[in-house]
C-alpha positions in Angstrom: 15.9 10.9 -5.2 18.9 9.9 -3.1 18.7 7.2 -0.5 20.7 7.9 2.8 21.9 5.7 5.2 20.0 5.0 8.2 22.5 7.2 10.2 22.5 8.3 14.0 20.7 12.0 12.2 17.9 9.8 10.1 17.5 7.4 13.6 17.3 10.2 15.5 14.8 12.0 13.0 12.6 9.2 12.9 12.5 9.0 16.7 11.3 12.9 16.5 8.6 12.3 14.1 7.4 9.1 15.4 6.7 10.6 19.2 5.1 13.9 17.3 2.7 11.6 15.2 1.9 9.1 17.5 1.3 11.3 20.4 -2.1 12.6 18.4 -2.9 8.9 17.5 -2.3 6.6 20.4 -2.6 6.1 23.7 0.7 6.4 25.6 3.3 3.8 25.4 4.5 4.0 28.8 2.6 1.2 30.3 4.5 -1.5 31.4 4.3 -5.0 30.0 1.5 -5.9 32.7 -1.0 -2.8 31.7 -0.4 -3.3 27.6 -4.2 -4.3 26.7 -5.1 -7.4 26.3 -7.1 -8.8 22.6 -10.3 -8.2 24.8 -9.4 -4.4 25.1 -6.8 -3.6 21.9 -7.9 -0.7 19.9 -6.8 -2.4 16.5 -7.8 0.4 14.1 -5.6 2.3 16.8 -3.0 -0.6 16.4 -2.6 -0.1 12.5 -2.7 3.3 12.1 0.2 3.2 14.9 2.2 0.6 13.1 1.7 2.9 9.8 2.8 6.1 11.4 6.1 4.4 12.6 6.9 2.7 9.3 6.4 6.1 8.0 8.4 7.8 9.9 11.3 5.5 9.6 11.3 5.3 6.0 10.7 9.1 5.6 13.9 9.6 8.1 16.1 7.8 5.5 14.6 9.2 2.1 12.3 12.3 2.9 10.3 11.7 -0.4 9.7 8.2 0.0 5.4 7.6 0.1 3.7 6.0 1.9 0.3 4.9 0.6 -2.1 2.2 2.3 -4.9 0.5 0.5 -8.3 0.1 1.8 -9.1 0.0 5.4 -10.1 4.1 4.7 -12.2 3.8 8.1 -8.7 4.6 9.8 -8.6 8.3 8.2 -11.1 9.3 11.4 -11.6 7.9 14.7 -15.2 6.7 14.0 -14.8 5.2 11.2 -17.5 7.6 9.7 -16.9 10.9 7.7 -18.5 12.9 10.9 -15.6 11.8 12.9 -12.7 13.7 14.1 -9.7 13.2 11.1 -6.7 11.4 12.9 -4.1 13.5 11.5 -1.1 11.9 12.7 -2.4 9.1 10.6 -2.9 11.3 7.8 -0.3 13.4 7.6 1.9 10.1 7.7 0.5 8.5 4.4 0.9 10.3 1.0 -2.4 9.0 -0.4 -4.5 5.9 -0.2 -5.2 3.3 -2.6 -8.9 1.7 -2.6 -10.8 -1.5 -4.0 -13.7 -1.6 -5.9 -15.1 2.0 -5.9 -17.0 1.6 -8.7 -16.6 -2.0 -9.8 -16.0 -5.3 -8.1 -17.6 -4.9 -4.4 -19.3 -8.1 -4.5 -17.7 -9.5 -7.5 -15.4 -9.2 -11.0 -18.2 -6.8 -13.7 -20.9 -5.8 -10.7 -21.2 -2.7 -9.9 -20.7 -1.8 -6.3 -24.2 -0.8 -4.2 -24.4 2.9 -3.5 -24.4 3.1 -0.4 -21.0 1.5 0.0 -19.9 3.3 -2.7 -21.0 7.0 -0.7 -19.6 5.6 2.2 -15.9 4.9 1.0 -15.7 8.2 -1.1 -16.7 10.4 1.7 -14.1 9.2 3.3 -11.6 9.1 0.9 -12.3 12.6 0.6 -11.3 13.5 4.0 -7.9 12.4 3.2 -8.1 13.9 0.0 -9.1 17.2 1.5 -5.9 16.7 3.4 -3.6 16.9 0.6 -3.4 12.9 -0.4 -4.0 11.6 -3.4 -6.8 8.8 -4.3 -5.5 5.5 -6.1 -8.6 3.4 -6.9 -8.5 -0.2 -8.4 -11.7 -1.2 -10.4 -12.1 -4.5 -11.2 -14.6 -4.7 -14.8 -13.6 -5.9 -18.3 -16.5 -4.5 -20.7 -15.7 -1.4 -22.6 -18.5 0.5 -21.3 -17.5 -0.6 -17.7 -14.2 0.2 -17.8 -15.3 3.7 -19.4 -17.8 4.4 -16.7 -15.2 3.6 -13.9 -12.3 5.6 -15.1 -15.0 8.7 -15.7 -16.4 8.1 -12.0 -12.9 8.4 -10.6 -11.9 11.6 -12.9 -14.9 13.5 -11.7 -13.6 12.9 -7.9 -10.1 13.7 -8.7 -9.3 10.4 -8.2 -7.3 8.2 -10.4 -8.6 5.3 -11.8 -6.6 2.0 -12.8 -9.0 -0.3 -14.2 -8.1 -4.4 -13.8 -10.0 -7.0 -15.9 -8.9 -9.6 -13.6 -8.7 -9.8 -10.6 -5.0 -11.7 -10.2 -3.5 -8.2 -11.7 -1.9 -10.5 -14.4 -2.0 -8.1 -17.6 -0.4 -4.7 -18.3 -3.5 -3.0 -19.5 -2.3 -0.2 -22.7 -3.5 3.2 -21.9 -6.0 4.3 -23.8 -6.0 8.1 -24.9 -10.3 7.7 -24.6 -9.8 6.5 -20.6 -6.8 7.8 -19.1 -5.2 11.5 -18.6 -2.1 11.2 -20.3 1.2 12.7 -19.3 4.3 13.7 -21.1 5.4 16.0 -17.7 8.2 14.7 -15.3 6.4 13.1 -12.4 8.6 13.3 -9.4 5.4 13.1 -6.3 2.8 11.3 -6.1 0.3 14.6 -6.7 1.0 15.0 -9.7 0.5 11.5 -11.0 -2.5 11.1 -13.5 -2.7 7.5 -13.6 -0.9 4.4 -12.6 -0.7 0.9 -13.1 -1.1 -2.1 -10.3 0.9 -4.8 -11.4 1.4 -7.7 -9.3 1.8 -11.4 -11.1 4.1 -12.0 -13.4 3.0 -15.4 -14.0 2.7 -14.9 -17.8 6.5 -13.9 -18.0 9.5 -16.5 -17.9 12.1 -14.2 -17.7 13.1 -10.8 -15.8 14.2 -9.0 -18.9 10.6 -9.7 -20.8 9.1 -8.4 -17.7 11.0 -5.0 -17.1 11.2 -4.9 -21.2 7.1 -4.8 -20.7 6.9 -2.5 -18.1 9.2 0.0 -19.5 7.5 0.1 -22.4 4.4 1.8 -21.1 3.9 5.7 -20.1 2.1 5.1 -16.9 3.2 7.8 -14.4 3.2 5.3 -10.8 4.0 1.6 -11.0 3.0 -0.3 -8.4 4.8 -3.9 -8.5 6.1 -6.6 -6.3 9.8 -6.0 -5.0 10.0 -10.0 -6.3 10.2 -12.1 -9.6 8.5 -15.7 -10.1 11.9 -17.0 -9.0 12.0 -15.3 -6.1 15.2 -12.8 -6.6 14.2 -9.1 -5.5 14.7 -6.5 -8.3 18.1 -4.5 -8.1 18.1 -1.0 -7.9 19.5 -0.6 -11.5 16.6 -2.6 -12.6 13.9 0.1 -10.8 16.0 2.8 -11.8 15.6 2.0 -15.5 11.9 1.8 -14.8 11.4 5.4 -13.4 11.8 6.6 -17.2 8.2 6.1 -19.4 8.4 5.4 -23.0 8.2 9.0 -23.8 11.2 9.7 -21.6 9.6 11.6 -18.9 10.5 10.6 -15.1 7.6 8.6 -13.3 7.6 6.7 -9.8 7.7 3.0 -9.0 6.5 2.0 -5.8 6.3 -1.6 -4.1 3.7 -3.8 -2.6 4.2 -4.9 1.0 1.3 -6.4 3.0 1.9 -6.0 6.6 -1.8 -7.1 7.6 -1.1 -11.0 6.9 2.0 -13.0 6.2 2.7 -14.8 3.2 4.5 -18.3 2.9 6.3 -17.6 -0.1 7.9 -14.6 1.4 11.8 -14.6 2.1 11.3 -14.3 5.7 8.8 -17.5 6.0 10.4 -20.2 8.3 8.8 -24.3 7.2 8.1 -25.0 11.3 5.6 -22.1 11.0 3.3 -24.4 9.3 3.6 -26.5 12.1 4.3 -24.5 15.1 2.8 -21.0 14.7 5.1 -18.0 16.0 2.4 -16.5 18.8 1.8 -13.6 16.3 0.7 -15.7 13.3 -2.9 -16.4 13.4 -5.4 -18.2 11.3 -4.9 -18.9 7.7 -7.2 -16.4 5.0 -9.2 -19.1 3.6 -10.0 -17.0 0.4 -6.2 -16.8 -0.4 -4.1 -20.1 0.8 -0.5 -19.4 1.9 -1.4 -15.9 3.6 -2.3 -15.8 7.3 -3.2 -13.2 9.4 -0.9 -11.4 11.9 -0.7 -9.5 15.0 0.2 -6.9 13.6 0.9 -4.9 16.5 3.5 -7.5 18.1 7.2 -6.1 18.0 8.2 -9.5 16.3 6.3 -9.1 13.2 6.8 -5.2 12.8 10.5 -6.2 13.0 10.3 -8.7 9.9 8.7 -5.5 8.5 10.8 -2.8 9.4 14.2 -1.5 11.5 17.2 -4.0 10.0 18.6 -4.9 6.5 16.9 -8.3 6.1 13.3 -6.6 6.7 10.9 -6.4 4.2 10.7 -2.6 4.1 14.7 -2.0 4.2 14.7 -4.2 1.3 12.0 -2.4 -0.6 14.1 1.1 0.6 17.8 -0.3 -0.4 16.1 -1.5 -3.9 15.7 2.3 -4.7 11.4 2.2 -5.0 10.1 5.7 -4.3 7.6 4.4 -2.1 5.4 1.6 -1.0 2.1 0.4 -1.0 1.0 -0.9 1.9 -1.5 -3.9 1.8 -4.2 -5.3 4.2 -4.5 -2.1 6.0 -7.9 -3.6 7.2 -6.7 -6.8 8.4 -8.6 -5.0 12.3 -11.6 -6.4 10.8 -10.9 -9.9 11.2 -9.8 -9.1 14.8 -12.8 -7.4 15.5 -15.0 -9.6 14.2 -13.8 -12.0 16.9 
């Protein structure tokens, strides 16, 4: 898949597809700075699904296959929140599939099994947006044998595919296991045709980059999902993902990145020190179950711009790095606005 440069065609493509998207989505955007809603009247599930359709659109204007997948916050697929809502199809038809937490395993803890009814109530609907044509990622977090067995034969019977994690800091490259997993010596070139994947986010336990790619290279998962960052902080080069995007057994797979554009993190290239003292007006509170993110406006042009729309932003980073897509976390960060 070959990257283009974000020319006056892909800027005026993404313009196109971002006013047909958004018009089914949001509200219009006409208002002047007086009449934008206030945090007493935002619709923030309205807000992220907006913010998702136009990072989709501008990646998609650049490379047409890139994919777009955001995890958790699946209340966004309708406009209720329920599975008797009406499907917001701008949103869906702007994501490629969506990636969810604890299905099966890890709802209210590593090894428990999540209750039912929040287990009914995320499948039905993930299978909205399954129904319209995206795939289901889902992370399981369990380290018994017969746990791990019983989530990855819950997600095969949905058509979903299961990555199982025995902890929850995604530390360890699990091997696939011919039991578990589908396996796949095909080509995979879109994300629908992936049988499983593996979420692979800290590389604490290795001190060089080499031992790292050397590691991940040596598996036949067919999606990677990794940080575009090693423990030193230098981004991976495009040669370096490139030589990912071939499996052990020499078929093509996909390597996509994590980006969370629901909180900011302080160890992020963009983080400026006087944040910590004097907060941008878009930063909010600090997550007090993970130190060093905080929680973000995320509808405020300033942040979407350390996202998205320049050569220094996260997601033009991700793009010029050569991943085939990205995974998009916090998608539910409207909770914590709600709740307020």
């Amino acid at each position: 898949m070959i990257i283009r440069p974000f020319t006056y065609t892909a800027a005026f493509l993404f313009s196109l597809v971002l006013s047909c998207n958004s018009a089914q989505d949001t509200t219009a955007q006409t208002a002047s700075a007086a009449e934008q809603p206030t945090l007493d009247t935002r619709d923030f599930r309205n807000d992220m699904r907006s913010f998702v359709i136009r990072l989709s659109a501008y990646a998609k204007a650049i490379n047409s296959d890139f994919a777009i997948i955001p995890q958790n916050g699946i209340e966004l697929v309708t406009d209720t929140g329920y599975a008797d809502g009406i499907p917001m199809m701008g949103y869906l038809d702007a994501i490629d599939a969506n990636g969810q937490e604890n299905l099966h395993y890890g709802y209210h803890g590593d090894n428990r099994p999540t209750p039912k009814n929040s287990g009914d109530y995320m499948n039905s609907l993930l299978k909205i947006s399954q129904q319209k044509g995206n795939s289901i990622f889902v992370i399981d977090y369990c380290d018994t044998e017969r746990k791990i067995a019983d989530a990855h034969a819950k997600s095969y019977e949905k058509n979903f595919i299961p990555f199982v994690a025995t902890e929850r800091n995604l530390t360890v490259i699990p091997e696939i296991s011919t039991g578990l997993n589908k396996l796949n010596s095909q080509d995979v070139e879109a994300i629908k045709t992936a049988k499983n994947f593996l979420f692979f986010l800290n590389y604490e336990n290795f001190n060089t980059k080499s031992k790292l790619l050397d590691a991940i290279a040596d598996t036949d998962y067919d999606v990677v999902f990794i940080d575009l960052f090693f423990n030193d902080g230098s981004p991976f080069t495009p040669n370096e993902i490139n030589r990912l995007k071939t499996k052990a057994n020499g078929a093509k797979r996909l390597v996509c990145c994590y980006m969370s554009i629901g909180e900011a993190e302080d160890y992020r290239f963009y983080w400026q020190k006087e944040w910590s003292n004097t907060k941008p007006s878009w930063l909010d509170a600090e997550n007090k179950n993970w130190p060093g993110n905080y929680k973000v406006k995320y509808w405020d042009t300033n942040w979407q711009n350390i996202i998205l729309g320049n050569e220094n932003a996260y997601l033009d980073r991700i793009l010029a790095a050569n991943f085939d897509g990205v995974y998009l976390d916090i998608i539910d960060a409207f909770e914590y606005f709600e709740a307020d």
